[in-house]
N, C-alpha and C positions, 0 to 999 in steps of 0.2 A: 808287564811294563811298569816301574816305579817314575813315579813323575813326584817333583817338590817347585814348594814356591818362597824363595828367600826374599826377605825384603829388608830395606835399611829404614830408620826412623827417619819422618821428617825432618827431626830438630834438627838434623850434622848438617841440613844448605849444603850450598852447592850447587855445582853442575852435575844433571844425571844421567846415566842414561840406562840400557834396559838389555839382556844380552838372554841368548834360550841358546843353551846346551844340549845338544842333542847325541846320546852315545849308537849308536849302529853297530857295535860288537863286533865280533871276529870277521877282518875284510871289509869291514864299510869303516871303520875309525870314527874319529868322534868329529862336529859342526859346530861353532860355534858362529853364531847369527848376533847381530851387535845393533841395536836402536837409541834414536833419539827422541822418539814419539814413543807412548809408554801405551798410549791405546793401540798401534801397531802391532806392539811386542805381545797384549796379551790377546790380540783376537789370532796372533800369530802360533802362541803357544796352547792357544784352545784348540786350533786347527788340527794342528799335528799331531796334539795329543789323540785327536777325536780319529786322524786316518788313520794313525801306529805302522806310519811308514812314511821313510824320507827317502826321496831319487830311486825306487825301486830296490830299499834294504827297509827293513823292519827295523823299528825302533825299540831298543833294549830298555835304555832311559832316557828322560827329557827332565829339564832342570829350566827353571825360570830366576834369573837375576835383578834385581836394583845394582845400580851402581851409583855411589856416592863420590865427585871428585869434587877437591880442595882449592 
């Protein structure tokens, strides 16, 4: 399983919020999980990381996002 953690600098302000990608491969398709609490997102993306399965499909890859809006 490849997992990554992107983030945006603080300086760009804004509203933020936090989103975990999650791919399941052939027959489960991909999840995308969307936060506005940024400690939510990552005790969320530690979780999942740590079970290597979402809904009863294994997880291929997990992706952790910042999001910066304008």
């Amino acid at each position: 399983m490849k997992s990554q953690q992107r983030k945006i600098p603080k300086l760009l302000g804004g509203a933020r919020s936090w989103s975990i990608d999650i791919d399941l491969g052939q027959g489960g398709g991909r999840v995308q999980i969307a936060y506005t609490n940024e400690n939510l997102a990552k005790s969320d993306y530690n979780r999942y990381k740590t079970l290597s399965a979402y809904q009863g499909h294994w997880i291929k890859g997990i992706t952790y996002n910042e999001h910066a809006q304008e």
